[in-house]
Structures are given as C-alpha cells and as structure tokens.
C-alpha positions in Angstrom: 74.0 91.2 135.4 70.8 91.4 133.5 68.5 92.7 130.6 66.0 94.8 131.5 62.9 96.0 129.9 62.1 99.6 130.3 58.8 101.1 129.8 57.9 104.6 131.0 61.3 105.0 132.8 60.2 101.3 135.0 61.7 98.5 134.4 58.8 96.7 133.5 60.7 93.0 133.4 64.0 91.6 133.5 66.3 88.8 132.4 68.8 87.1 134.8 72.1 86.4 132.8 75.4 83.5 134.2 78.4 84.5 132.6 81.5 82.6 132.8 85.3 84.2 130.9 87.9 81.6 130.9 91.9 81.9 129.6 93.4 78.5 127.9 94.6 77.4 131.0 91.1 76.9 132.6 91.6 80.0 134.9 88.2 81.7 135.5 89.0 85.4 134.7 85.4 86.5 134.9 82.1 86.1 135.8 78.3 86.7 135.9 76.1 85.3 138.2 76.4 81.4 138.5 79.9 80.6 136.1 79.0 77.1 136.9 75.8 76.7 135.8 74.3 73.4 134.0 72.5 74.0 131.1 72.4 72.7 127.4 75.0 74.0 124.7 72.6 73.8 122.0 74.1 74.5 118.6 77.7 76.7 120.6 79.1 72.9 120.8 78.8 73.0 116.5 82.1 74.0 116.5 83.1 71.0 118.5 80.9 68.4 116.8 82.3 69.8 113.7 86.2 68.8 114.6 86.2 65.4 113.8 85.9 65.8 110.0 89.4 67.0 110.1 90.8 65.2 113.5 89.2 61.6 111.2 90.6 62.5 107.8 87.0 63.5 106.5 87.6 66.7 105.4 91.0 65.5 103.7 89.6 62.7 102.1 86.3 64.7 100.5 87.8 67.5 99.9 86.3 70.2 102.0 86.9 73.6 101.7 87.0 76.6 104.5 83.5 77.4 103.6 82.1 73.8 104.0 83.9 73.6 107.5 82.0 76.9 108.4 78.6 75.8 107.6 79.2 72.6 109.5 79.8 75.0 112.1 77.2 77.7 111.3 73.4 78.1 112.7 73.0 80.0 109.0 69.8 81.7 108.1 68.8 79.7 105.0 69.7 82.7 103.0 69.9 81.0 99.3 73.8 81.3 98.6 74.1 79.2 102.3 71.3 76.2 101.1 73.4 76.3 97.9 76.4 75.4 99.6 75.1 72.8 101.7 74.0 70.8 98.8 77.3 71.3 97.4 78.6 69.7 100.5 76.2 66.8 100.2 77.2 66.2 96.4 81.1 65.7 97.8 80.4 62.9 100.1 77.6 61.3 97.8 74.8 62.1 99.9 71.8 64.0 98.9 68.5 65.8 100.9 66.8 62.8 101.6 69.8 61.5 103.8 69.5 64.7 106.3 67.3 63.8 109.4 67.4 67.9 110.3 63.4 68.8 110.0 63.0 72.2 108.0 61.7 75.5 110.0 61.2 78.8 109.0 64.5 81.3 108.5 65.9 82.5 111.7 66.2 86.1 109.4 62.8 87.3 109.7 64.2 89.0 106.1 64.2 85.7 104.5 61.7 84.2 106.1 59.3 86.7 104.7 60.6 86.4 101.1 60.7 82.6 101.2 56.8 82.9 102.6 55.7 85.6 99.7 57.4 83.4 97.1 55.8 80.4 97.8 59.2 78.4 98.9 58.8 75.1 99.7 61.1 74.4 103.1 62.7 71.0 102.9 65.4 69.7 105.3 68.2 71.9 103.7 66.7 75.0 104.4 67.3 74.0 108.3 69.9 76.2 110.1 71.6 72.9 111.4 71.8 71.7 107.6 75.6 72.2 107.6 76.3 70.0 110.8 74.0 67.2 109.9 75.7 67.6 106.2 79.2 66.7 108.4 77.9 64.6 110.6 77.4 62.6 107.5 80.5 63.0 105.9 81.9 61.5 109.1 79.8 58.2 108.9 80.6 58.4 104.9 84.5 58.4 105.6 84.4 55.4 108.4 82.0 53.5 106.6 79.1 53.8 109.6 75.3 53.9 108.3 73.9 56.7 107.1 70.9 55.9 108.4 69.9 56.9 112.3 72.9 59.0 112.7 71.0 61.2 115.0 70.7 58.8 117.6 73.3 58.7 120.3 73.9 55.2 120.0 75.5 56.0 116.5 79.2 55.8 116.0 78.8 59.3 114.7 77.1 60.8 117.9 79.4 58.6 120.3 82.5 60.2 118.5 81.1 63.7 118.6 80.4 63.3 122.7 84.0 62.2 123.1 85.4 65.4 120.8 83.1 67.7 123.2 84.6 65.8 126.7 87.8 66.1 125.4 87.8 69.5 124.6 85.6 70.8 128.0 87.7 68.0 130.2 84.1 66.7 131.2 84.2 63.2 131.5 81.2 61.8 128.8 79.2 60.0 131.3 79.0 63.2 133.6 77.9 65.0 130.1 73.9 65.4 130.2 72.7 64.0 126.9 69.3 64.8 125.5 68.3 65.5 122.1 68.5 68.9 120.1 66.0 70.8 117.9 67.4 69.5 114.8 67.1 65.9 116.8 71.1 65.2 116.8 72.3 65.2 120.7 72.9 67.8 122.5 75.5 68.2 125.9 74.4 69.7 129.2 77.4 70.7 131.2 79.1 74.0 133.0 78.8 77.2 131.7 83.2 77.1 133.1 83.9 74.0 130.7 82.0 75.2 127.4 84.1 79.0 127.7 87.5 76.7 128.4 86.6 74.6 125.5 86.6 78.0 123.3 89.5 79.1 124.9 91.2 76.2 124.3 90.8 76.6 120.5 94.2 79.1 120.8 96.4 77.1 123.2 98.7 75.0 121.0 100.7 76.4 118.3 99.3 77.8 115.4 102.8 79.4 113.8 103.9 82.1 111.1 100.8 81.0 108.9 98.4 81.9 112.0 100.2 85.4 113.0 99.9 86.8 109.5 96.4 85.3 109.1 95.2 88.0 112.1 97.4 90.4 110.2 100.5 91.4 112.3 103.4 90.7 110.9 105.4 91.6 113.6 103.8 88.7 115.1 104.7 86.4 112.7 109.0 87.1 113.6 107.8 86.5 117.6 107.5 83.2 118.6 106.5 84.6 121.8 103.5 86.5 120.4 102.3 83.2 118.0 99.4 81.7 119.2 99.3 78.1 120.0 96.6 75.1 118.6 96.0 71.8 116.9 96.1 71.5 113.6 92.4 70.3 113.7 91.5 73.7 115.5 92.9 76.3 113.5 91.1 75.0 110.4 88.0 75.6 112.2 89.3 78.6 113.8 90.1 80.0 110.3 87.0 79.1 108.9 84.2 80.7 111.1 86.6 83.9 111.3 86.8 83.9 107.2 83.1 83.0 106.7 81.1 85.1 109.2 78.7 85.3 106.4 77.9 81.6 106.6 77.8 81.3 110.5 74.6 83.1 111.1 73.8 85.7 108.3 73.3 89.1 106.9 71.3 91.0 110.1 71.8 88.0 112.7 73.8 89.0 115.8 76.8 86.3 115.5 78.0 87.5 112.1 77.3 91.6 112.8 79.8 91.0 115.9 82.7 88.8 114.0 81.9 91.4 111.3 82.6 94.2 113.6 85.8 92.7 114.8 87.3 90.7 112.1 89.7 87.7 113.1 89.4 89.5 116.5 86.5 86.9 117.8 84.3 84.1 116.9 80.8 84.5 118.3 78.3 81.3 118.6 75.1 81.5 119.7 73.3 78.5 120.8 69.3 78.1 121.5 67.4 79.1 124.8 69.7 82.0 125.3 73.3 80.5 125.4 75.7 82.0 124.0 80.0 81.2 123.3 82.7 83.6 122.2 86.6 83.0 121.6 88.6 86.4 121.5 91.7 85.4 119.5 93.9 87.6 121.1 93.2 87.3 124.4 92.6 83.7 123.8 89.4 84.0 126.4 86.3 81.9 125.8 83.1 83.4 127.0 79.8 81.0 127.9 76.8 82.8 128.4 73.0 82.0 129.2 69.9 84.0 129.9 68.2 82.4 132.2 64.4 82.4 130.7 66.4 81.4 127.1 65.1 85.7 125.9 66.9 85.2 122.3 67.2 88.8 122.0 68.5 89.4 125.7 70.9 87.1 125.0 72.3 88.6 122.0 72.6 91.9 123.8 73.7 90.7 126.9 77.3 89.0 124.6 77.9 91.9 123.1 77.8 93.9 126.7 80.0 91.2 127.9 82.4 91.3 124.6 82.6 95.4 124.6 83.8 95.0 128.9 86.4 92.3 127.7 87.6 95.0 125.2 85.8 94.7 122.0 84.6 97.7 121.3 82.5 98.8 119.7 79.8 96.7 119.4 77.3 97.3 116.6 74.3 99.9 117.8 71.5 97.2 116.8 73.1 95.2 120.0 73.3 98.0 122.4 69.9 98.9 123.6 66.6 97.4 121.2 64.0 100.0 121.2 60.2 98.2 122.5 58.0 99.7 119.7 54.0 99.3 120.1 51.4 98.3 117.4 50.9 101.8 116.6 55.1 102.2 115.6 56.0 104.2 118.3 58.8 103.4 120.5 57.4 103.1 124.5 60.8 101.7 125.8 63.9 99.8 125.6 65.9 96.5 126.2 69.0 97.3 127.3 71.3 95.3 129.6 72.3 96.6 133.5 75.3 96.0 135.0 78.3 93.8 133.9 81.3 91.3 134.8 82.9 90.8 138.1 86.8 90.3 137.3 
C-alpha cells in the first residue's frame, strides 16, 4: 500500500504506508506492509495518557466534564471556542497559562492560522494543540499532590504514571517502550504499529452495558447482552467523549473530525505526528495503527481513510479520497491518491 503522486498520468513520487488492524483479543485481522513496525505514537497515545484522570479520581474530584476529557485527548486546532475551554479546564484544577510547559505554534487549520496572523494574535502556550493533554497532565499532579513544576520530564510521577497506563493498555512491558520526548516536550512511546491498534481495540472489550448500546443508538442492542459491548469504566468515558466532541479532537476542516463526523459514534480517528495514524471502529471493535513512512501528513490522512472505507466505513469524505496537486498558476497538474489496499 501507498500514496502516490501523479503528475501527467506518472507517478512522479510515492509514500510507503505499514498498516496494522487488530480485534480486542490481539488477533491481527489485517495488514499493510510491516504491522510490526517501531515507530513513535506521537499524540495517537493522547487517549491513553489521558485515562488516568479518571482511572486516579482526577476527573471525579475536579469535576470534569465530556468536553474537558476530549481536549485532553484532542490535537485541536486552536480554533477560539477550543483555547476557551482549555482555560476553563485550567481554572478547575487551580492552574493557569503560566503552569503549561507546551510551547505555542501556529494553528494546524491553515483557516485559523491565517486569521490569528491578520489579526495580530499573540500565540501563547494555550493556543498549542497539545494544550488539553498538558491541561490533564496537570490535573493529575494537582489531584496526587506531585509538583507542578517539570511535569514534562519522564522522571515525573505524572510521566511515569502515563508510561505505565500506555504498557498496560498495548501489553508492552515499560522498559521495552522507546521513550523520547514529543513536540510539545511531554514523552512520547515508540513501540509496534500491532500493540498501539490492540490498545484501540481494547477500548471496547469489557462491558459497557444498556447505557453504551443506546448511546450508539440501537436499541435493540440495548435488550441483547450479546450485542453490548464490553469496557472499563475508565474507557467508556473517554470513548464517549472523543465520539460526542469530534469538534474538539482536531477541528472544523482537519481530517480526524471530518471522518468521526462522517460516521458518528461509528469510529474514533487520532492522528499522531510524522504520519501515524489510530482508529477504533466501535462496532467492529477493530483498532487501526497506521504510518507513512516519510511522516507525508497529508498521505497519511488519505491513506486512514482508504484503510477505514476497505474495513467498511464508507463513505469517506471527498476531501480524503484523492487531493488535487495544483501549481502556482491555480491549475490542477495531478493528484495524491492512494494505490492499493489491506491484505486480510
């Protein structure tokens, strides 16, 4: 499997793409190229750093809400309603700006990015995509009583829990976990393509119960203990969360929440830097890992919604079919568009 890059009817370049499709049992269903790949997760382990707020009490204890738990999950696009928010989460654990150690960027939208830079908006730490999980990463030292300070460093109580949280969930022991530090300078986990999609998968394998088959909207479902899906407590808020807020895990335009919008409470869709990419499908409770070799951003995007439309999800919206290569002049010379597909 790969993306291509057409020009004249050639393909003019490519981008090699590893592919692994998992069930909740660990049973690998699928593949593309090199399932067991190493490489970092980048911000598709949020999810995972993210579960100890609830596993620890935090969320209980400072009263976070579904949309709080999403942002902690969320690579958002510093749209204004999403920075909003994450100051709102910082004012419920007593925290402010100046306790986030997450350097600002521009927006991932190039939308906002453009109306932040014609406004004249100052960028301060906030306004990072990774403002939400540094926001919970300090609720967690807030609610055990750990320093605030140096929380990014992986000799903190707050990164040591959040490396056990992603072993437990990918059944990768933490010393065989590759450690190295992330763009938003938190720590980041190299490991097997395999053990990050069982980790999504995993998300639907205990019970979730009456309140989780009505949530996905078939009520039949909810009379069928057969048919109820399966999960910790600790999952299924997070579960819940990303599939209410799609707006708040990526952002109006941005590939992750086009796809969950697409398909609502049918997937969760995560994309990480350097071209990974994680998906759970809900009701086929598979997790998908994906990375592009050469870390393309928009190959990547394209190439996990190709994989997401074979696994049955279709369709996919037309922005992540095939992206039209358009020259300086505005005309369109070629196309990205991705060539061939799983091996089941």
């Amino acid at each position: 499997m790969r993306v291509e890059h057409l020009r004249g009817g050639s393909v003019e370049a490519w981008h090699d793409v590893h592919v692994a499709v998992v069930d909740s049992a660990g049973t690998l269903v699928a593949r593309a190229g090199d399932p067991e790949l190493v490489t970092f997760w980048r911000s598709a382990a949020k999810p995972f750093q993210a579960l100890p707020l609830i596993e620890d009490g935090a969320a209980e204890r400072f009263g976070l809400q579904s949309e709080d738990l999403a942002l902690a999950c969320a690579s958002h696009s510093s749209e204004s309603g999403q920075v909003t928010r994450v100051r709102e989460l910082l004012g419920k654990i007593g925290c402010s700006e100046r306790d986030l150690l997450c350097g600002p960027h521009p927006p991932l939208s190039d939308r906002v990015a453009h109306d932040y830079q014609t406004r004249g908006v100052r960028l301060t730490a906030v306004y990072s995509n990774c403002s939400g999980k540094h926001a919970g990463m300090l609720a967690l030292a807030r609610h055990h009583g750990w320093p605030t300070e140096l929380y990014t460093r992986l000799e903190h109580p707050v990164q040591q829990r959040c490396l056990a949280e992603v072993s437990r969930w990918t059944e990768v022991p933490a010393a065989d976990i590759r450690t190295a530090v992330d763009g938003c300078g938190v720590v980041c986990y190299g490991l097997p393509l395999r053990n990050m999609a069982w980790a999504y998968a995993r998300l639907t394998s205990a019970e979730f119960g009456v309140r989780s088959a009505e949530f996905w909207g078939d009520r039949s479902a909810a009379n069928d203990p057969s048919r109820q899906l399966r999960t910790p407590h600790s999952a299924l808020r997070i579960v819940e969360a990303m599939l209410r807020h799609p707006d708040l895990i990526a952002g109006e335009g941005r590939p992750c929440t086009e796809m969950m919008r697409a398909h609502p409470a049918r997937v969760i869709v995560k994309v990480g830097a350097e071209g990974v990419y994680c998906a759970l499908l809900t009701q086929q409770r598979l997790g998908v890992a994906l990375k592009v070799t050469d870390g393309h951003a928009i190959a990547s995007a394209l190439a996990i919604a190709a994989v997401l439309e074979q696994l049955g999800l279709r369709p996919q919206p037309a922005t992540l079919q095939v992206r039209p290569t358009v020259n300086t002049r505005g005309e369109t010379v070629g196309e990205l568009r991705v060539n061939g597909g799983l091996e089941q």
